[in-house]
N, C-alpha and C positions, 0 to 999 in steps of 0.2 A: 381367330378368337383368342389362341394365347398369346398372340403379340398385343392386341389389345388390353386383357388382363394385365401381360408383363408392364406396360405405357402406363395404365392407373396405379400402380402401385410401386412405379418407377418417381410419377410428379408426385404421389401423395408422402412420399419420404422427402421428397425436394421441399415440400410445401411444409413437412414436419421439422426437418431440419432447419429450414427458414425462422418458420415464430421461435422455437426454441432457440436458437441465436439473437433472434429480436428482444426475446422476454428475460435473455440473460445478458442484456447491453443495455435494457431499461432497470433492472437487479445492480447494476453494475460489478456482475460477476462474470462479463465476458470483453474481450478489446474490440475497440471497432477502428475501423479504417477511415483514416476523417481525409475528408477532400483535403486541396489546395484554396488559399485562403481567395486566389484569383476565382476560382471554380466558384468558391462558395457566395464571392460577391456579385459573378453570374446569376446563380440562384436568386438572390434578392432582390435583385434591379428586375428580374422577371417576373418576379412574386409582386413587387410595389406596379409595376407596369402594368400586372392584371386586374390589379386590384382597381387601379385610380380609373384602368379604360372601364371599365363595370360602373364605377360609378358616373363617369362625365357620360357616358353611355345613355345612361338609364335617365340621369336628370335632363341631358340635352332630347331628350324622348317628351318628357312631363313637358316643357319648353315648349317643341312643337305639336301635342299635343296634350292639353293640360286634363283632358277628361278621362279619368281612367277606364273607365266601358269603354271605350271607342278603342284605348292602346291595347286593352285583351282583344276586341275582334280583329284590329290588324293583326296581332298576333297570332289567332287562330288563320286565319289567312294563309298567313306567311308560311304558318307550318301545315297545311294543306297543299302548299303551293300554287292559290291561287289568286288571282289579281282581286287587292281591294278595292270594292267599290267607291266612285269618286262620292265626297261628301261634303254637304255646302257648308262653308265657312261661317262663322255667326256675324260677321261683314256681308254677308251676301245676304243673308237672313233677314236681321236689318234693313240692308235695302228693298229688302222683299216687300216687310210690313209696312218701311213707310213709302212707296210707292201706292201699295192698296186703299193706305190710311188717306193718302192724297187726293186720289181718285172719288173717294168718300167722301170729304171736306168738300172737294172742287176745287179741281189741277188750273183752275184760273184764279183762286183766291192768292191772297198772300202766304197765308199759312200751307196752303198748296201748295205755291211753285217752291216755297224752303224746303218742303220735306220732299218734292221729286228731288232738287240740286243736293241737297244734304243725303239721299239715299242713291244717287247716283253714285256717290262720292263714295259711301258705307262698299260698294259694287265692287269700284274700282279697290278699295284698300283690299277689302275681302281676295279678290285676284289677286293681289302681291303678295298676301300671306299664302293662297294656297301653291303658285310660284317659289315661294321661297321655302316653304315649307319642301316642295318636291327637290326643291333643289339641295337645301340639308340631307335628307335624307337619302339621297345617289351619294352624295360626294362625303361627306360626312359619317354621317350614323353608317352606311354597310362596309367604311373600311374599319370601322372598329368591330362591327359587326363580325364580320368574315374574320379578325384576327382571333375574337376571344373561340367562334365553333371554327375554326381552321388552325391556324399555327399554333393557338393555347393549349389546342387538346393535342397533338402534333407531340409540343411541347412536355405535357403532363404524361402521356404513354410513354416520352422514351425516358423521361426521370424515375416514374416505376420501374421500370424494367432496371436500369442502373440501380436502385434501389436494389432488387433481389441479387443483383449480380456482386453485389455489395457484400448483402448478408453471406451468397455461396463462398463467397470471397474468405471472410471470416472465419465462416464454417467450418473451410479445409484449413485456414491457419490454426484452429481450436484441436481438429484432430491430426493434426501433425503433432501437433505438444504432448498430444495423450498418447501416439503410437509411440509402443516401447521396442515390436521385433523388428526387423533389419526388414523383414517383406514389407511389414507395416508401415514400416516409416517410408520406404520407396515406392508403393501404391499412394501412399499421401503425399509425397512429395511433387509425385507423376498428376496428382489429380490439383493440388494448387496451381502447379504452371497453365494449364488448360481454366480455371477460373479466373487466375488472372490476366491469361490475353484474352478472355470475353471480357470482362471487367476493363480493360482497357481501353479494347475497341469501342466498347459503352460507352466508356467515360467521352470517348473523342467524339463522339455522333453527338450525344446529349452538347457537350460543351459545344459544337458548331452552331448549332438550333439556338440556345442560348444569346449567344454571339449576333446570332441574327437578329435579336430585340435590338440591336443598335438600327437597323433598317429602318424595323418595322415603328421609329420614333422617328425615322425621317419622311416616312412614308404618311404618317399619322400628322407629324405638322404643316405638310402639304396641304393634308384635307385640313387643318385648322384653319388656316390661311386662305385657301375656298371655301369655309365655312364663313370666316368672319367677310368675306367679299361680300357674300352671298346676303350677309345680316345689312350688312351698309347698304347695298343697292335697294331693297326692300323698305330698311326704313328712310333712304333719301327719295326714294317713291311714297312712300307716306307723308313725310314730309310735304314735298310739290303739292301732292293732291290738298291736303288740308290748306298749303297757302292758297290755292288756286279758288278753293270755295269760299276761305276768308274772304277775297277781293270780291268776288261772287255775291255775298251776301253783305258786304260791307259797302258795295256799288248803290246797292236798292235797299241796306237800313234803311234810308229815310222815310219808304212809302209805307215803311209800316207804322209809323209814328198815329195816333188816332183812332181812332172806331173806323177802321179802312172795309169791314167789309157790312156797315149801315146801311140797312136799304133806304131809309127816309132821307131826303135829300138833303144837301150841305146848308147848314146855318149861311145866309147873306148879310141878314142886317146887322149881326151881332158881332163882335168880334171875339175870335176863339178864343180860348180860355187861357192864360198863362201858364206855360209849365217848365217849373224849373230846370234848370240841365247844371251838372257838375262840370265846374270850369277850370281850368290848368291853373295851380298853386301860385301867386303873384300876378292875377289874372283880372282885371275886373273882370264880375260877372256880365256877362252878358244874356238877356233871353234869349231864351229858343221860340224861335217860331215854328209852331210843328205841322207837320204837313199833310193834307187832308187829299185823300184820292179826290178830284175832280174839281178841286179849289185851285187857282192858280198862287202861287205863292212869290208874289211879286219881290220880297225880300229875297229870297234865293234865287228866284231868275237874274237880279243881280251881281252876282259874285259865281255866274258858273265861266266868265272868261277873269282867270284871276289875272291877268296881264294888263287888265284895265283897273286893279283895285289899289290901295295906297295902303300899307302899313300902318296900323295906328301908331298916333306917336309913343305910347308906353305900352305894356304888355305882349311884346315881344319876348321869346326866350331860345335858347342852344337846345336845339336834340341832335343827338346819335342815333344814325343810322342802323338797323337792327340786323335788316335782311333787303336781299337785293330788290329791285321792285321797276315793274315794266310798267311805262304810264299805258293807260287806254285811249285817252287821246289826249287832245291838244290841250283840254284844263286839266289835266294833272301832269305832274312832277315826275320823273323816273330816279330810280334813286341806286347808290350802290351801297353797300354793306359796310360800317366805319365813317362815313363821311358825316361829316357836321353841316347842317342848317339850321337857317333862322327858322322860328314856325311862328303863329297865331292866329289867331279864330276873326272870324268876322260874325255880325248877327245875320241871324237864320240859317247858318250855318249846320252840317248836320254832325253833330258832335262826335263820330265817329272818323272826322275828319278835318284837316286843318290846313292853309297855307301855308306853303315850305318856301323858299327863296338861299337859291344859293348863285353866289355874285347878280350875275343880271336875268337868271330863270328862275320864274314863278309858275308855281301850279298846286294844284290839290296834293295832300298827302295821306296816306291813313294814316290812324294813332298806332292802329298796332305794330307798325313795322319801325317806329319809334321808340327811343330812350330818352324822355324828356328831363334835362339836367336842369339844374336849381342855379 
């Protein structure tokens, strides 16, 4: 019991003697012991290090999830230590509703089959986000994680404690000054050296930990660098997927051209109705002939083997190649990324696409994987 008593009123003079040093170094009525200018730049490159990982932290958090109710419940999770439940992506969602929406309409109509392939599509991205998403958050978000509740706090315990070791430091150099009797001054002198190899020893632990922020930036731009991997592959899968539906729906434009899902049966005697179509710039125009479910459309059954078609003689023009492109069959063109062709339209043509001819191969092309030059 009195070694306890003697222990409380042994720290509460240590803790007295502490502020009282502290409040007479902010007074600047006492001297303080200033680090080495190497030490103190330690200090700052660790201070800017915490600060900037806290922030790219927290914003690359908002990034992969932008909803902030969802990041509090991971968060509660995490600090329960329990696995958060998986949660559907608003690409999965998407695909959800316009699958249902499909099935409603009639997964045989036009409008049907775009919104199953278009919500397929919503599916698939949905998966690469939430892929990508887990994979940020292994390699990424928990090594910064684990630095700022692991070697930050690591870090900040032993600069406190240097901190006091600092002030005891002081302390005894303040009453050395003030001992006048020969005991006095030799009990103070006896009790500096004892202050200053703690204070030294401190100084050396603290400055190694320090020292170690050089690691932990090497450590930290590893994960950047499987972070940003992590970002490309996800969005060169995004990527694909939308070109793949492009060609997808850019195959079968044409059937939707028309009152395609009319029950009353096709006009015969009549001829359809003219409808304008926007034409490539130096272009005469040409009609479109639109095309009607159940109508044969003898104009375009013409020009589907373009290897039998002829160039007009004017309104040809240069486009650049945009993006690489796989033909589907034998009437279309396959094309690479940069390469220059001739293009131009034929009538009844479905304006989402055009004839490409480069030297002696002709085929279909789309617009959109074109840059049509002047």
């Amino acid at each position: 019991m009195d070694f306890n008593v003697k222990k409380l009123a042994s720290d509460a003079g240590v803790f007295f003697s502490r502020a009282m040093q502290f409040t007479e170094e902010k007074l600047g009525q006492a001297e303080k012991t200033e680090l080495d200018a190497h030490f103190e730049n330690l200090l700052a490159r660790a201070d800017c290090t915490k600060n900037w990982t806290e922030k790219i932290l927290r914003q690359t958090e908002v990034l992969l999830q932008p909803n902030p109710s969802a990041r509090v419940e991971e968060f509660l999770y995490e600090k329960l230590d329990r696995k958060v439940p998986s949660r559907v992506t608003n690409g999965e969602l998407l695909a959800q509703y316009m699958t249902e929406a499909a099935n409603d309409f009639g997964p045989g109509t036009p409008y049907g089959k775009t919104l199953i392939k278009v919500g397929e599509t919503q599916r698939r991205l949905g998966a690469a986000e939430r892929d990508f998403i887990h994979s940020a958050s292994i390699n990424f978000l928990t090594p910064l994680r684990n630095f700022l509740e692991g070697d930050w706090r690591t870090i900040s315990k032993e600069r406190r404690i240097l901190q006091n070791r600092r002030l005891d430091l002081d302390a005894c150099k303040a009453r050395l000054k003030k001992a006048k009797a020969a005991e006095a001054k030799a009990a103070a002198e006896h009790e500096l050296r004892l202050t200053q190899t703690e204070f030294d020893r401190q100084a050396e632990v603290t400055r190694l930990l320090l020292e170690g922020i050089s690691s932990t930036h090497v450590n930290h731009l590893r994960c950047l660098h499987e972070f940003v991997e992590s970002q490309t592959n996800y969005y060169a899968q995004c990527y694909q997927y939308m070109l793949d539906l492009q060609k997808q729906l850019g195959r079968f434009s044409g059937t939707f051209v028309g009152n395609a899902e009319s029950t009353s049966p096709p006009p015969a005697a009549t001829s359809p109705p003219a409808v304008a179509a926007a034409t490539l710039p130096a272009v005469p125009t040409i009609p479109v002939v639109p095309t009607i479910v159940g109508v044969p459309n003898t104009v375009a059954e013409s020009v589907l083997n373009p290897n039998e078609v002829k160039p007009p003689a004017s309104g040809t023009r240069k486009a650049r190649v945009l993006y690489d492109y796989e033909a589907a069959d034998s009437t279309e063109l396959a094309l690479l990324a940069d390469e220059m062709i001739t293009v131009y339209s034929l009538p009844g043509m479905d304006p989402d696409w055009l004839i490409g001819e480069r030297g002696n191969q002709k085929g279909k092309v789309p617009v959109t994987y074109l840059e049509l030059l002047s």
